[in-house]
C-alpha positions as CSV (number, residue, x, y, z in Angstrom):
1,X,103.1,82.0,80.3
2,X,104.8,84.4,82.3
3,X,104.7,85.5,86.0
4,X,102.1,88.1,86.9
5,X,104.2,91.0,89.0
6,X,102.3,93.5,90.9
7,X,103.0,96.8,91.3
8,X,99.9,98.7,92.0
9,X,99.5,97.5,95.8
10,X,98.2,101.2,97.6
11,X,100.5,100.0,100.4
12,X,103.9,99.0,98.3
13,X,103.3,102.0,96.2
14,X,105.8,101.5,93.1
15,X,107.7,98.6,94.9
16,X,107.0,95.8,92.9
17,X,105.6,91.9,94.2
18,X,104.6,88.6,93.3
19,X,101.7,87.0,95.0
20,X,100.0,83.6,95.3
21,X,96.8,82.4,96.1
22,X,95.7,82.7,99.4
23,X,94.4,80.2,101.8
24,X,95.7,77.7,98.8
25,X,98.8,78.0,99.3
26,X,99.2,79.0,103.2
27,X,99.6,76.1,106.1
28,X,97.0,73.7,106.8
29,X,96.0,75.0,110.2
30,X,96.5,78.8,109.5
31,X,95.2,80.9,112.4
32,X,93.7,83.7,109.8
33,X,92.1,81.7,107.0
34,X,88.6,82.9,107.8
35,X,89.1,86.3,107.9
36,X,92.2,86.6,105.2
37,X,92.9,90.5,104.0
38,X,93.7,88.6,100.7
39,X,89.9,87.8,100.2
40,X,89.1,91.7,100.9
41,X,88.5,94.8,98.9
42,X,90.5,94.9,95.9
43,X,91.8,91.1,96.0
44,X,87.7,90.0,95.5
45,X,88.2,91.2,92.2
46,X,88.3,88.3,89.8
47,X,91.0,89.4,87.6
48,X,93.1,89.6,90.9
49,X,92.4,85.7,91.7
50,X,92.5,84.6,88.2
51,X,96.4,86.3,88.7
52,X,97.3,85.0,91.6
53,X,96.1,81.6,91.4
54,X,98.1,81.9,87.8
55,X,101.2,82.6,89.3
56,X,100.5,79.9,91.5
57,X,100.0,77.3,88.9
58,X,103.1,78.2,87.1
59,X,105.3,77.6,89.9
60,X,103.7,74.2,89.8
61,X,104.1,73.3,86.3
62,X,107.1,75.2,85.6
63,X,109.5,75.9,88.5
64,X,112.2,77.2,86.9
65,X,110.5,79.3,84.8
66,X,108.7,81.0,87.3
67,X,111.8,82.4,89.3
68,X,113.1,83.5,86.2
69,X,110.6,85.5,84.8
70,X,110.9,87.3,88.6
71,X,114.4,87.6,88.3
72,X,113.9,89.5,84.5
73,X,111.0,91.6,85.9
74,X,113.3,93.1,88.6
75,X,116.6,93.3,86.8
76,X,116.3,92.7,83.1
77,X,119.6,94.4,82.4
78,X,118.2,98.0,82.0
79,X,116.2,98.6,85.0
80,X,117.3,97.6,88.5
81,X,114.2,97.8,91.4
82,X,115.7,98.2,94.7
83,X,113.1,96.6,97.1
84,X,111.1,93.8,96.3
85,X,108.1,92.3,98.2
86,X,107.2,88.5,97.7
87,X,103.3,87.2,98.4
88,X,101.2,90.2,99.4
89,X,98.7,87.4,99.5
90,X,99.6,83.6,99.2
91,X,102.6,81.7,101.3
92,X,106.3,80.0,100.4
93,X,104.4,76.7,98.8
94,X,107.6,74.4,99.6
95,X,111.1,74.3,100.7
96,X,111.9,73.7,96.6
97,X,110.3,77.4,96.2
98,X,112.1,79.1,99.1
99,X,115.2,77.4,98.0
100,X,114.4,79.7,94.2
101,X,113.7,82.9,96.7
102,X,116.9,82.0,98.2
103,X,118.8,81.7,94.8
104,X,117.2,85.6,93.8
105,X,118.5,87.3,96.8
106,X,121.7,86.3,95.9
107,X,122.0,86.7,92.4
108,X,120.5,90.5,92.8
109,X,122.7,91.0,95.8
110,X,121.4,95.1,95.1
111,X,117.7,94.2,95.5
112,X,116.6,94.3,99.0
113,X,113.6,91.3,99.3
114,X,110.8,90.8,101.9
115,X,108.8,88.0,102.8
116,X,106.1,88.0,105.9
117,X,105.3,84.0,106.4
118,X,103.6,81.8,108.6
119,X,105.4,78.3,106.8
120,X,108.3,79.3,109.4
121,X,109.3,75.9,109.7
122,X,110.2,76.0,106.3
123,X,112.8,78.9,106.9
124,X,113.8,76.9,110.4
125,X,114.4,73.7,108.0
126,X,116.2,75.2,105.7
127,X,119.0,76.6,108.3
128,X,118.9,73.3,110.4
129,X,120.3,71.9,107.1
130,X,122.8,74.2,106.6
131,X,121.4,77.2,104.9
132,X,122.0,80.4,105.0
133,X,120.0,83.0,104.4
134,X,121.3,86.0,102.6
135,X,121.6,89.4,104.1
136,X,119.5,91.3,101.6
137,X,116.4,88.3,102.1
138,X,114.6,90.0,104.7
139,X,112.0,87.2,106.9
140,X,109.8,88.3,109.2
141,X,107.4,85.4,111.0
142,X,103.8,86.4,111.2
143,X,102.1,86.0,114.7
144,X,97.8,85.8,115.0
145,X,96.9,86.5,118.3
146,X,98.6,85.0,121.4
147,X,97.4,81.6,121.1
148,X,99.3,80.3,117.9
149,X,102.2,79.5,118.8
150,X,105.4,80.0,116.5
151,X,109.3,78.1,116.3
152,X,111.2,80.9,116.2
153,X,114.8,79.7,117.7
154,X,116.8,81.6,115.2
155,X,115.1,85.0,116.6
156,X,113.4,86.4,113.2
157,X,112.1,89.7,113.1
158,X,108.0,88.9,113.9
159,X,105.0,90.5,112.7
160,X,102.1,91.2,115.2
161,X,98.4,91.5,114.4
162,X,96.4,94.0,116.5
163,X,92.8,92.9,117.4
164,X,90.0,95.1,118.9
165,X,89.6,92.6,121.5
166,X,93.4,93.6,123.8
167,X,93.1,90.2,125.4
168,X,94.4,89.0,122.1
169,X,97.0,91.3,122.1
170,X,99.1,90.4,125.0
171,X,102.2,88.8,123.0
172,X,103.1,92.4,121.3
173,X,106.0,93.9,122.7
174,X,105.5,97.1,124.0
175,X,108.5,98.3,121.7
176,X,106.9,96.8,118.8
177,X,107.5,99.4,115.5
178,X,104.3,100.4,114.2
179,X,102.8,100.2,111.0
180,X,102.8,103.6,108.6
181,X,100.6,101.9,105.8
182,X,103.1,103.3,103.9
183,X,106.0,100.9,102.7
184,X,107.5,103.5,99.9
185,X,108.3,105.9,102.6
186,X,109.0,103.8,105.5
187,X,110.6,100.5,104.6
188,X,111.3,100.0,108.4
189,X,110.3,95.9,107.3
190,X,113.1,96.0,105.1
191,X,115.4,97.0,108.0
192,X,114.1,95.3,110.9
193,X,116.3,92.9,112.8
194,X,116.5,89.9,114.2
195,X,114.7,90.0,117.8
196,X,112.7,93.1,117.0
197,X,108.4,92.8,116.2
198,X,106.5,95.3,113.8
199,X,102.5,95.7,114.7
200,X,99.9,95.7,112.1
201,X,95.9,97.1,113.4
202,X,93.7,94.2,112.2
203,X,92.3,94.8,108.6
């Protein structure tokens, strides 16, 4: 079987991702499991879940596999896309699996990649042992409200929720970049740096 690739996300546009089951594949305690934007709209349709929890279960049984069919779908020799988008909905499973994002980014050193995670000890684990993470793997760490509290001592971009209720909403930086809702024309995710926060209005 091969990996399911999106590429007919409203938001992405014609930027192409691969995405994971939700809640099943995010961290144990994860602040937004109950109200998930993966369970909403389009991603209720069964189709969707029956792909995503596919692409979840071939990383499991075949790990190898599964980064390489990515790697085809966005450079099979022919065609080159130059921004990628990993897990729209779902999580890094492991360090095993963010050690095979790693590998991508920098074997298509032209693709620019972006991952939005909450497993950010993963990405913290992976430097304290020595890795480094290359220049065209873009992470940004995903906040939820002031009161989950996130490692962050290598200064990763971070990615703020907005909530009706402002009391929640003390942690965003007033400097904060804001959202478009549209990533083919704005990208500004793909460029953010280290120390800098992007705001997202609550789905």
């Amino acid at each position: 079987m091969s990996v399911k690739i999106s590429t007919t996300n409203s938001k992405l546009g014609l930027i192409p991702s691969v995405n994971l089951a939700p809640i099943l594949t995010c961290r144990k305690n994860c602040p937004c499991a109950k109200d998930c934007y993966a369970t909403k709209g389009n991603f209720r349709f069964q189709n969707v879940k029956n792909s995503h929890i596919h692409n979840y279960q071939e990383y499991l049984t075949n790990p190898s596999g599964y980064f390489e069919s990515i790697q085809k779908a966005i450079n099979n020799g022919f065609m080159s896309y130059s921004y990628f988008r990993w897990h729209a909905s779902g999580d890094i499973v492991d360090d095993e699996y963010f050690a095979g994002m790693v590998k991508i980014a920098l074997e298509l050193p032209r693709t620019s990649f972006l991952v939005f995670t909450k497993k950010f000890e993963i990405v913290n684990d992976f430097i304290k042992r020595g890795g480094t993470i290359p220049e065209n793997l873009h992470i940004v760490f995903s906040a939820w409200g002031d009161s989950f509290k996130i490692e962050n001592p290598y200064s990763f971009p971070m990615a703020h929720v907005r909530f009706k209720d402002e009391n929640q909403n003390k942690s965003i930086p007033d400097n904060a970049l804001e959202c478009s809702g549209d990533c083919t024309n704005c990208l500004q995710c793909w460029n953010i740096k280290h120390g800098e926060s992007v705001v997202f209005n609550k789905h």
